[in-house]
Each structure stands twice: as structure tokens, then as C-alpha cells.
C-alpha positions in Angstrom: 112.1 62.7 121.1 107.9 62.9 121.1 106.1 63.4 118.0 105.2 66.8 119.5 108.3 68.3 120.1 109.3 67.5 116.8 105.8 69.3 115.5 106.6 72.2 117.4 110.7 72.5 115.9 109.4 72.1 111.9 106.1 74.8 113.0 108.7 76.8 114.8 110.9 76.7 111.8 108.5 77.1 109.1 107.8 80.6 111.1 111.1 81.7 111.1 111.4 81.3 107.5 108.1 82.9 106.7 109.1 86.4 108.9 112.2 86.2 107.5 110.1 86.0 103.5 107.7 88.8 105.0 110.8 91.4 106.8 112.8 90.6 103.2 109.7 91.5 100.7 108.9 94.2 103.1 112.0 95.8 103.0 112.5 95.1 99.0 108.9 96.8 98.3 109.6 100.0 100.8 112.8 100.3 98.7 111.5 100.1 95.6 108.8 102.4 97.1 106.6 104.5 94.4 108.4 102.8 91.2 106.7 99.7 92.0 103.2 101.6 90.3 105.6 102.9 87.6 107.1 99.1 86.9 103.8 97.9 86.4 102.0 101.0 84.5 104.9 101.2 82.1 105.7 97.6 80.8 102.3 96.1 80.7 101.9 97.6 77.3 101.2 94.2 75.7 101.1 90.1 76.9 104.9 89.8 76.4 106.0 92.9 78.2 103.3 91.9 81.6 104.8 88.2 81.7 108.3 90.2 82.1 107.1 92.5 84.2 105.4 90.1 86.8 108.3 87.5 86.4 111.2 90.7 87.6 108.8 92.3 90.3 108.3 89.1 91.6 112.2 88.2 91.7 112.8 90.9 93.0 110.3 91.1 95.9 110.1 87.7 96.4 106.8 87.1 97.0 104.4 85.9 94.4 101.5 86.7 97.2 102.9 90.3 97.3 102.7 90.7 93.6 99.2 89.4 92.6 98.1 91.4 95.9 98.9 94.3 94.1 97.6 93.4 90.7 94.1 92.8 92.1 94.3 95.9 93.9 95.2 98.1 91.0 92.9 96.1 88.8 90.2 97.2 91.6 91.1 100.7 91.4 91.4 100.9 87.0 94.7 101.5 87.2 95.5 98.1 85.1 92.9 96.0 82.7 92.1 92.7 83.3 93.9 92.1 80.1 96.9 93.1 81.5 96.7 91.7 84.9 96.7 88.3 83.7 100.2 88.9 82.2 101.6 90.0 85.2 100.0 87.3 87.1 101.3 84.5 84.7 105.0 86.3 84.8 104.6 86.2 89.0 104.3 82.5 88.7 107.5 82.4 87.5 109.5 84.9 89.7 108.8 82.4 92.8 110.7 79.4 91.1 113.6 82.1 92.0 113.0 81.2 95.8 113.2 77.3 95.4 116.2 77.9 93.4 118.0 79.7 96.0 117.1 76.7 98.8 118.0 74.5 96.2 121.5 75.5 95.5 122.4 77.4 98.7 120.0 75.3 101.2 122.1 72.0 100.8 124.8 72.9 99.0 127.3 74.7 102.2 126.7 75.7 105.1 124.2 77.9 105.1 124.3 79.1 108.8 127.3 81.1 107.3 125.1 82.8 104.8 122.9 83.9 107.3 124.9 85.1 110.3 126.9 87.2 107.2 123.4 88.5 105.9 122.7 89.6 109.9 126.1 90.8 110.2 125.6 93.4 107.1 122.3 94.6 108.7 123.3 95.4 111.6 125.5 98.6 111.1 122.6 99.5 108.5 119.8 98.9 111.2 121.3 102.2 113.0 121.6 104.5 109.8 119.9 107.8 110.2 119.2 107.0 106.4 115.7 105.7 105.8 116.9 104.3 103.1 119.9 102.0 104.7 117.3 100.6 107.2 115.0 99.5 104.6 117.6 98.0 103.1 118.8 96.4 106.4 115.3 94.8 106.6 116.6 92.8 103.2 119.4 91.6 104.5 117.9 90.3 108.0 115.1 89.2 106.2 117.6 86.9 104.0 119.2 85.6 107.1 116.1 85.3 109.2 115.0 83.0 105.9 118.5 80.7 105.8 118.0 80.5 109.8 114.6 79.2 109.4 115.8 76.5 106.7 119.0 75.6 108.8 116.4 74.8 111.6 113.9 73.2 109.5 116.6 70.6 108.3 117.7 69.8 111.7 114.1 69.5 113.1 113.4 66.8 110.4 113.6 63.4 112.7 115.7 60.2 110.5 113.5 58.3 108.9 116.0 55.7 108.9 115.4 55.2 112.5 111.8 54.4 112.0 111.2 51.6 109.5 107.3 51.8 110.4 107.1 55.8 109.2 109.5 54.6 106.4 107.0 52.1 105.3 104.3 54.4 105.7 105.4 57.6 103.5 106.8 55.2 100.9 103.8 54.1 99.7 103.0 57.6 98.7 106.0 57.4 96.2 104.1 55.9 93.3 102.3 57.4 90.0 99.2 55.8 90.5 96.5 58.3 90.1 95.0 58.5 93.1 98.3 58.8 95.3 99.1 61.8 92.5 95.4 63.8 93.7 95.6 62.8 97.4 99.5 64.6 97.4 98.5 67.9 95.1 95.3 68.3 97.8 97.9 68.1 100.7 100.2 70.6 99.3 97.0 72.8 98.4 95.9 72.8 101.9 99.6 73.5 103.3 99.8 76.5 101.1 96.3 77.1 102.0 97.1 77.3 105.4 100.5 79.0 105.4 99.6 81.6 102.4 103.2 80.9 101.1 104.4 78.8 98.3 107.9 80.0 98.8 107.7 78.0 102.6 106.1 75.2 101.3 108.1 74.4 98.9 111.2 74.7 101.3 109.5 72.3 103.5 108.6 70.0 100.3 112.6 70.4 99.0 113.8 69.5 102.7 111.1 66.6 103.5 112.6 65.0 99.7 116.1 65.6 100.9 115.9 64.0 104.1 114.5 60.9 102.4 110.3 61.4 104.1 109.0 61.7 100.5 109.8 60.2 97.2 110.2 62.4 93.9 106.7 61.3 92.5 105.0 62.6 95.9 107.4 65.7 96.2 106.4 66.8 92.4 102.8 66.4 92.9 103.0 68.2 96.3 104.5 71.4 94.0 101.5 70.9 91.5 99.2 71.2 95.2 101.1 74.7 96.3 100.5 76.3 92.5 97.0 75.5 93.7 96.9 76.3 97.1 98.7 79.8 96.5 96.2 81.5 94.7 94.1 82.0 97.9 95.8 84.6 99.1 94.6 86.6 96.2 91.2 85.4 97.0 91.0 86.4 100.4 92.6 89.8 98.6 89.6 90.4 96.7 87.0 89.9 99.1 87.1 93.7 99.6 87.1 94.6 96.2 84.3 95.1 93.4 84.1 92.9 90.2 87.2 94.1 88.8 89.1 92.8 91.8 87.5 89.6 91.8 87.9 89.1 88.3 91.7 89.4 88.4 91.9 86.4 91.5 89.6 84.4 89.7 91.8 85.0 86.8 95.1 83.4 88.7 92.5 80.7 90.4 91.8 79.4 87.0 95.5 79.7 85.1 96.9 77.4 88.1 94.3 75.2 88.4 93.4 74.3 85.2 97.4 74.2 84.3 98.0 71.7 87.5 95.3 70.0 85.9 96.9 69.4 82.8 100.0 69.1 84.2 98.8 65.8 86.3 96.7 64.0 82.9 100.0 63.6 81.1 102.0 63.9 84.8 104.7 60.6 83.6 106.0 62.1 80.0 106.2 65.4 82.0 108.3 64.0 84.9 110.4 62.5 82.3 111.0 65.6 80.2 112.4 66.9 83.5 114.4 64.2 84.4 116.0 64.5 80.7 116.5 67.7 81.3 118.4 67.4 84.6 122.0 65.7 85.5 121.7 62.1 86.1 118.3 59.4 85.8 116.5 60.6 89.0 114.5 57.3 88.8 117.5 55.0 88.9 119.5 57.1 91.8 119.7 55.9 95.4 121.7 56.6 98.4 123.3 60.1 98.7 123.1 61.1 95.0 119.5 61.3 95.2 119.0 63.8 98.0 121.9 65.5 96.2 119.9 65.6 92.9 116.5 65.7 94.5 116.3 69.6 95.6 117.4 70.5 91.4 115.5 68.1 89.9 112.2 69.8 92.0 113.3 73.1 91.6 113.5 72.5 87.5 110.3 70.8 87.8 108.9 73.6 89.3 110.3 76.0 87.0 109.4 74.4 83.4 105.9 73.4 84.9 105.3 77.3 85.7 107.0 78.5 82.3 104.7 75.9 80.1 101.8 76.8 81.3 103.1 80.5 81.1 103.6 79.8 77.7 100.0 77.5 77.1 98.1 80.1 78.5 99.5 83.7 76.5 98.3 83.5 73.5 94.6 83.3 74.5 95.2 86.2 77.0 92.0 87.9 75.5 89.6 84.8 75.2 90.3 84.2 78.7 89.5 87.6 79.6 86.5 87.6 77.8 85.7 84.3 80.3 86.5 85.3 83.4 83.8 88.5 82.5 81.4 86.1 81.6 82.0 84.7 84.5 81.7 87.0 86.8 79.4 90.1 85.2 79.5 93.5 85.7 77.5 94.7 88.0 76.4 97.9 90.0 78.3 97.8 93.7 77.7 100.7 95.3 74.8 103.6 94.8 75.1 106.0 91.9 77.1 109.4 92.8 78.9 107.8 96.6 82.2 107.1 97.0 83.5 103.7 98.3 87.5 103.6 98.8 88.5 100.3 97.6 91.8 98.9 98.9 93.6 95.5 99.7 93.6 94.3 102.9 95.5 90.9 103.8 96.5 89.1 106.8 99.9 88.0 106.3 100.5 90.0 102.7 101.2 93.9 103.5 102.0 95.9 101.2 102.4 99.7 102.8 104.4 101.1 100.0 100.9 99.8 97.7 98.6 101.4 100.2 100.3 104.6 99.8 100.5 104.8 96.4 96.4 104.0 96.2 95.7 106.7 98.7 98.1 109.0 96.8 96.4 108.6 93.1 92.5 109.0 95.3 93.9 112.3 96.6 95.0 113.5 92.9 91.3 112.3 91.9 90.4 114.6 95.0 91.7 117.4 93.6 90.4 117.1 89.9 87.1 117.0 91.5 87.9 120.0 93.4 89.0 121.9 90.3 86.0 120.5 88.3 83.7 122.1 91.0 85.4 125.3 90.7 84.8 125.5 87.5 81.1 124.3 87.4 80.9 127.6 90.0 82.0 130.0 87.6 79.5 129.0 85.1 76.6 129.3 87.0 77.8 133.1 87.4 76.7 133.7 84.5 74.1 131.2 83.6 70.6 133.0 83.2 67.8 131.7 84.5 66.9 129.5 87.6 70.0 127.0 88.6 68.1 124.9 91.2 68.9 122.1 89.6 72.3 123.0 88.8 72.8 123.6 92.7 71.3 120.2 93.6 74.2 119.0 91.4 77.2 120.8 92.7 75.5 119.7 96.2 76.3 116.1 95.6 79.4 116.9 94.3 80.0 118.6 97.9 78.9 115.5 99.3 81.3 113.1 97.4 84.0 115.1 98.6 83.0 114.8 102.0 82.5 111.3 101.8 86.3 110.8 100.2 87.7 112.9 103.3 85.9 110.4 106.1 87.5 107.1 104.0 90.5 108.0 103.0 91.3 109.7 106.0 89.7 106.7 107.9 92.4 104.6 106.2 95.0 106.9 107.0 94.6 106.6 110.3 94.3 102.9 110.7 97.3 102.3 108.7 99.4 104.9 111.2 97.8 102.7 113.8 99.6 99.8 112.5 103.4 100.3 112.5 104.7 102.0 109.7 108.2 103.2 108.8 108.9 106.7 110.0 108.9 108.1 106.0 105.7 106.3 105.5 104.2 107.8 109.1 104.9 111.5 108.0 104.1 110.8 104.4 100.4 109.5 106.0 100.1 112.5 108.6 100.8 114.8 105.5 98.4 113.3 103.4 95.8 113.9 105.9 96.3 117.4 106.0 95.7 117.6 102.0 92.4 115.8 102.1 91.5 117.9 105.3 92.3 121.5 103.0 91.1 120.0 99.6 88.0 119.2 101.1 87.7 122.5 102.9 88.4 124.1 99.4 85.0 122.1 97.9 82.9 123.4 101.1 83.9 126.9 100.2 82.9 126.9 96.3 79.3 125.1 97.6 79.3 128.6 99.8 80.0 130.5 97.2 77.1 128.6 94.9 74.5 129.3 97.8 75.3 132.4 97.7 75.1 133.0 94.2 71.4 131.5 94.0 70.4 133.9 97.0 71.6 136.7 95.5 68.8 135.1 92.7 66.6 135.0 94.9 66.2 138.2 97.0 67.2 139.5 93.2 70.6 141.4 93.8 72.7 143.0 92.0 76.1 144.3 91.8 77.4 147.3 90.1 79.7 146.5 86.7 82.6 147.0 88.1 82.1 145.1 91.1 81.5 142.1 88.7 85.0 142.6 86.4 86.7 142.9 89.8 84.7 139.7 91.4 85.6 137.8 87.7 89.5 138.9 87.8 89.5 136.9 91.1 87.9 134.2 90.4 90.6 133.5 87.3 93.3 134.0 89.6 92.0 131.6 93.0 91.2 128.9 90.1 94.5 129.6 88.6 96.3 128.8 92.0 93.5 126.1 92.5 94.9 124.1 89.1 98.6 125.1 90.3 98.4 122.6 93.5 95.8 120.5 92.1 98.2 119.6 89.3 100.9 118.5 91.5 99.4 116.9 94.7 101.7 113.8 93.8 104.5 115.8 95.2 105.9 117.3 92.0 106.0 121.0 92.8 109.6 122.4 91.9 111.2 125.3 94.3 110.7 127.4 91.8 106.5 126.7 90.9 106.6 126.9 95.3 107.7 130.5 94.8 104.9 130.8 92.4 102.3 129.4 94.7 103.8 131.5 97.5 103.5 134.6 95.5 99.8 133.9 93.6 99.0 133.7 97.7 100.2 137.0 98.3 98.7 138.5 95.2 95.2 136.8 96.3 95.7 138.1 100.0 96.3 141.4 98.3 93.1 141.1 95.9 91.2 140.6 99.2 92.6 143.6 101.1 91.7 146.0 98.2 88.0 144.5 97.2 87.3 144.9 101.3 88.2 148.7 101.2 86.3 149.4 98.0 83.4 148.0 99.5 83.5 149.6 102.7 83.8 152.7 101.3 80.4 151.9 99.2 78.7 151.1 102.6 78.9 154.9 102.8 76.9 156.1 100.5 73.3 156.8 100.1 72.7 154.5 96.4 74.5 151.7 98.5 72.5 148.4 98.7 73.5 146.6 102.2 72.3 143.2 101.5 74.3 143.2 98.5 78.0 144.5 99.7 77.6 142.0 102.6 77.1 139.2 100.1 79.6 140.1 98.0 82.0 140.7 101.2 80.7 136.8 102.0 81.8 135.6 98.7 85.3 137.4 98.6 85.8 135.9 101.6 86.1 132.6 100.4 87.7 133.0 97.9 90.3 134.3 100.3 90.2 131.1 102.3 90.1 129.0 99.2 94.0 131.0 98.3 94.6 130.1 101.8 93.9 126.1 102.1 95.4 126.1 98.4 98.8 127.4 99.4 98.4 124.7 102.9 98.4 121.7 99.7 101.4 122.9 98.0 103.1 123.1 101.0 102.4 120.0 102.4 102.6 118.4 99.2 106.3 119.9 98.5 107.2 118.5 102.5 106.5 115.2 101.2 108.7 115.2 98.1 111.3 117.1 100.2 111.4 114.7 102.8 111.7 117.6 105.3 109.6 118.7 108.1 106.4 120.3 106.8 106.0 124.3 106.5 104.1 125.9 109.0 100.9 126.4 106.8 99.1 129.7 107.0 95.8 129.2 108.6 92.3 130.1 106.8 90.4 133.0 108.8 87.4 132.2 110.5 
């Protein structure tokens, strides 16, 4: 058989087991869904508790990539410290040895064609659940089989050395501890992982080449050194569209593995003999079928206590190497004061949906504290004396930060429906774009309201005392509804605090009906002032509209903890 056709079966392979990798942490993450923010906020207290963290999230997930994805994106977005990051990132490290303990044991111990067809067979009636739940976790299951498949192949696609004493020869006199053959084998298994953005699939290729006799154990441990290196660009690539804090968080895992490989290969012979005391059997002395037997363990361990000790090197100076990275890369001012930039993650091979959702989530809640903020700033000038141009100016760039969160984050919204998204996570996004739409209606109506307020300054009108308790009494309750949905745009609203909303709507509707009439009948008498009524008709109005794209959020935002169709909101009058 050519050289190429045997290229083509290991590339072919090495594919199969990355989509099944991707379609298993897929399916894990979409299952664990929002917790995954919740894992992380609650248990990076301190150094201890993030190592834990990172190590389970990453066992679970099983993907390294996917985890540190997520830490530099919520390191981007201040929902984690640096501090606590590079916990989580030193505990990730750990959860992947999980992966090459799995090939190792499973890979070459039975059959594992067996494993997978069974992980395929317990998909499939799961595939065709009506429950969104059972076909995310049918994408584990085929992901865990499409993963065995792709190892099964990758074994048989592996030509015999034995045939080809020339090849033999040739990899053999890799297998040494000389220096230089050490630093030529990390660089290859850097640039593999480089190139494949998976240390899970290189290290399955690494653990098979070893087994099949292509590679020595001095050249397979140095190539695992190379993919501790080579994995850390996927969180580079990460961070490219993120501000310092993003890129301080990559660098941060950039450094810890490097600089730990590093150390790692300067005293590389006691280490590979603290393994090998540590393992069944003298790896060095084996031959014959008792070392490819003992090969994929004695890897897998030296993977494992490699990741572990320099786990364990690097905690205890968790803040001095904070304090370098920010040295290292300083502060500094990204965007121009007062605009809003949506920062996000975007990856080529690592998606991470469920993340995306939860980001654009926690923006709309900082949506709506703006919105009630604004409200709030509103009132006040009411009743401020004396000019409030600059006050205006103000709430006019408040206005305009609104506007600008509504054209990103519904921007993203739309490009991540675009891509193909799980049903939930489609009606989730389409939901989520009808909040920002309201909220931001909502800021456009208390700007009205402000203008209004300074013309009525202006042209120096006045309304009567009563007019003003009446115009105050709705004011507390629109900003009362206004903090009701504002509070729970996370999809907390209980039936019961719905039934409030529904009825604060009614009562505002109602308000509206009443302050209409009164002034009407005003228009009819001789002390009326014209100008006056009609503004004060113009600012009742909005506050009528603002009840209105209030009670479209807390419906909206109780369809999406539901998980039922969404109410027929009531449109806002024209």
C-alpha cells in the first residue's frame, strides 16, 4: 500500500476521532447548559477550590480547549479574576489526562469496536426523543462511539513497521535521551497539536504510534511534553477577540505549560524514572509484546504526574504570577470612553453555544440595569431646578449605549441562529432578541420623556398641582413594573410575580385611560393652556408604552424559563 493511502487512513481517522471529541463535549456542555457559569462562579472561591473546579469541568466535558475557552471568555467579560482563572486553567490540565486514560485502558485493552457500536446503539432510540434533553444526551453517546470508531481505525491504518526495516531504522534513532532528539520530538508534538487544536487526538495518535512499535518511550514522552505546549493555542487564537483581560488569561496557560515542559525536560531522565517506579514492570528493560502492553499506561501516568506537578509547582505563587502576567501585558484603554463593544469568544473548531448564551444572557441583565438606571436619572431631573442641558447631554449618551448594545448583541444573535443551533437554543436566541428589541425601546421612551421635560423648560410650562401628584403616582408605578422585569430578565419570574406583572399592566393601562379623560376635559376650558396638556398627553403616553414593552420582557422572559411557546405580547401603540 502507497505512502499516500496510508496518509489519508491515519488523517481520515484522526477526524473521526476529533468529531466524535467535538459531538461528545458538545452534547456534555448543552446538558450541563447554564450550571456550567454556576460551576465556575461558585467554587473558584480560592486556588484549591479553581484547581477542582477546572480538573471536574474538564472531566466532564472532555475538552481542555473547551474549558480554557470559557475561562478567557469570562475573564474577558469580569465575570472571573485573573486570579482565579489560572486555577481553573491549572485544574483543566489535569481533567484531559482522563482522555488518554480511557484510550489507554479501553483503546488496547478489548475490543473496542464493541464499545462503540454499543455507545451508537444507546443513541439511537435517544436521537428520536421529543425530549431536548435525551438528544443532547444522545450526542454523548455517539460522540463516545464516533471517538472509539476513530481509534479502532487509527490502529488499523498504522502500516507494520516490522515490514520496513529502513522506516524501522529511521524512527529508532529518535528513541534516545540525548538533548537534542528530546527538543526536536516536544516541537513536533507542539506543531501536531498546533495544527489539530486537540491534545486529546494527539495524544491518541502518540499512545497508538508507541503501541504499534513507530516510536520509542523516550520520543513518545517528549512528544506529550510538545502537545502540553502546542495546546494552549487554541486559547490564543481565543483571545484574539478579547481586550487585556482575555489575553492575560491565555498568556497565563501559555506560560504555566511552557515554562513547566521546560522544566520538565532539564531534569527529563530522574523524571522518566520516577514514572517508570511508579508503573508495573522496568519500561526500559521490556521488549516484545509486554512493552506495547505497558507502553499506553506507562504514557498515560507520565502524562498525568507531569500535569499534577506542575499543578502543584505552580499554586502556591498563584498571585505572583498574576501580578506577571499584568506586568506583562498592561492595562490599557480598548475602546472609546462611554461605547459599548460586546466581547465574546469566537473559535474555529472550539464551540461553545451553551457559553455564548450564557454571555449574551448576563449583557441583557446589564441591559436592563441600565434601563432602570436611566429611569431613574428621569425622575430626578423632574424636579431638579435650574437648566439640565448638561444633564440631558448625559442621559443622551446613555440613550446611545443602549442603542449600540441592541445592534451587537442582536448582531450576534443572529449570526449564531445562522449557524446551527439546537432547537432550545434557537427559541432561546429568537426570544432574547425580542427583549433587547423592548428593553431598548423602553430607553428611547424615557430620552422622550427627558426632551420633553427640558421643552416644557424652555417654552416655560407649567402644570397645575394636581396634574403633577397624578404625573408622579405614575411615574412610581411604570418604574415599579420597570424594576419588576428588569430584575428577572434571567428567566426567574414565578407564575405568581407574572400575575403581578400582568396586573401592574392593567393598573398602568388604567392610569392612562383616566389621566387622558382628565385632560381632555381641561382642553375645555377657558384657563386651559394647549401647549401644555398636549405635552403632558405626550409624556403619559410613554409611559404607557413603557408598561407596555415592560410586560412584552416578562413575558418573553417567563417563555424562556418555561420552555413553552412564547405569549402573544401586547403591542405598544403608535
Amino acid at each position: 500500500m502507497s505512502a499516500l493511502v496510508y496518509l489519508i487512513k491515519i488523517v481520515g481517522s484522526v477526524g473521526l476521532f476529533l468529531y466524535g471529541m467535538k459531538l461528545m463535549s458538545d452534547g456534555l456542555q448543552k446538558s450541563a447548559g447554564s450550571k456550567l457559569k454556576n460551576i465556575l462562579g461558585a467554587m473558584t472561591a480560592n486556588r484549591f477550590m479553581a484547581v477542582i473546579t477546572g480538573t471536574m469541568l474538564t472531566m466532564v466535558i472532555q475538552s481542555s480547549s473547551a474549558t480554557t475557552v470559557m475561562v478567557v471568555s469570562f475573564v474577558s467579560a469580569g465575570l472571573m479574576t485573573l486570579r482565579q482563572s489560572i486555577g481553573v486553567i491549572l485544574g483543566a490540565n489535569i481533567g484531559t489526562t482522563v482522555t488518554s486514560w480511557i484510550v489507554s485502558l479501553l483503546g488496547f485493552k478489548m475490543d473496542i469496536s464493541i464499545l462503540a457500536l454499543a455507545a451508537i446503539a444507546i443513541s439511537l432510540p435517544m436521537l428520536f426523543s421529543k425530549s431536548p434533553k435525551k438528544r443532547e444526551l444522545s450526542e454523548v453517546f455517539l460522540g463516545f462511539g464516533f471517538l472509539f470508531i476513530g481509534l479502532q481505525f487509527l490502529q488499523d491504518s498504522m502500516p507494520d513497521i516490522s515490514a520496513h526495516p529502513e522506516i524501522l531504522s529511521f524512527m529508532q534513532g529518535f528513541n534516545n535521551s540525548s538533548p537534542l532528539n528530546l527538543i526536536i520530538c516536544v516541537l513536533i508534538g507542539a506543531l501536531i497539536t498546533c495544527i489539530v487544536q486537540a491534545s486529546a487526538a494527539t495524544m491518541a495518535i502518540t499512545i497508538t504510534m508507541a503501541y504499534q512499535g513507530w516510536i520509542g518511550v523516550w520520543a513518545a514522552a517528549a512528544l506529550c511534553l510538545g502537545q502540553n505546549i502546542g495546546t494552549t493555542i487554541t486559547a490564543f487564537i481565543a483571545s484574539l477577540g478579547t481586550g487585556t483581560a482575555g489575553k492575560r488569561a491565555a498568556l497565563a496557560h501559555t506560560l504555566f505549560n511552557v515554562v513547566g515542559s521546560i522544566i520538565v525536560l532539564v531534569i527529563f531522565k530522574p523524571f522518566m524514572y520516577l514514572i517508570n517506579s511508579i508503573t508495573p514492570g522496568d519500561i526500559f528493560t521490556m521488549q516484545g509484546e509486554a512493552l506495547r502492553e505497558s507502553l499506553p499506561i506507562f504514557l498515560s501516568m507520565f502524562h498525568t504526574i507531569f500535569n499534577v506537578s506542575n499543578t502543584l509547582l505552580f499554586i502556591p505563587f498563584t498571585t505572583l504570577f498574576a501580578d506577571l502576567i499584568e506586568k506583562l501585558i498592561p492595562q490599557t484603554q480598548e475602546f472609546e470612553e462611554d461605547s459599548y463593544h460586546f466581547r465574546y469568544i469566537g473559535n474555529t473548531r472550539v464551540d461553545t453555544p451553551e457559553l455564548y448564551l450564557i454571555t449574551v444572557k448576563d449583557e441583557v441583565k446589564k441591559m436592563g440595569e441600565l434601563t432602570k438606571q436611566m429611569f431613574k436619572d428621569y425622575e430626578e431631573l423632574c424636579f431638579k431646578k435650574g437648566d439640565i442641558t448638561e444633564d440631558v447631554a448625559k442621559l443622551k449618551k446613555t440613550e446611545d449605549y443602549a442603542d449600540q448594545m441592541q445592534e451587537q448583541l442582536i448582531d450576534f444573535c443572529v449570526r449564531m441562529l445562522q449557524d446551527s443551533q439546537s432547537p432550545t437554543n434557537a427559541a432561546t436566541l429568537q426570544k432574547l432578541i425580542r427583549i433587547i428589541d423592548e428593553t431598548e425601546s423602553i430607553t428611547d421612551s424615557i430620552f422622550n420623556m427627558t426632551k420633553l421635560n427640558e421643552s416644557k423648560r424652555k417654552d416655560n410650562l407649567h402644570f397645575s398641582e394636581h396634574a403633577k401628584e397624578e404625573l408622579a403616582n405614575f411615574n412610581q408605578l411604570t418604574y415599579s413594573f420597570l424594576e419588576l422585569v428588569t430584575e428577572n430578565l434571567g428567566g426567574t419570574l414565578t407564575p405568581g410575580e407574572m400575575s403581578i406583572a400582568q396586573r401592574i399592566e392593567n393598573d398602568i393601562n388604567n392610569m392612562h385611560k383616566r389621566l387622558v379623560a382628565n385632560t381632555h376635559r381641561h382642553l375645555g376650558q377657558p384657563d386651559c393652556d394647549l401647549k401644555s396638556e398636549m405635552l403632558y398627553l405626550e409624556v403619559i403616553r410613554h409611559l404607557e408604552h413603557i408598561g407596555d414593552f415592560s410586560l412584552n420582557i416578562a413575558e418573553t422572559a417567563f417563555s424562556i424559563q418555561k420552555h413553552t411557546p412564547t405569549l402573544q405580547p401586547q403591542s405598544a401603540k403608535a
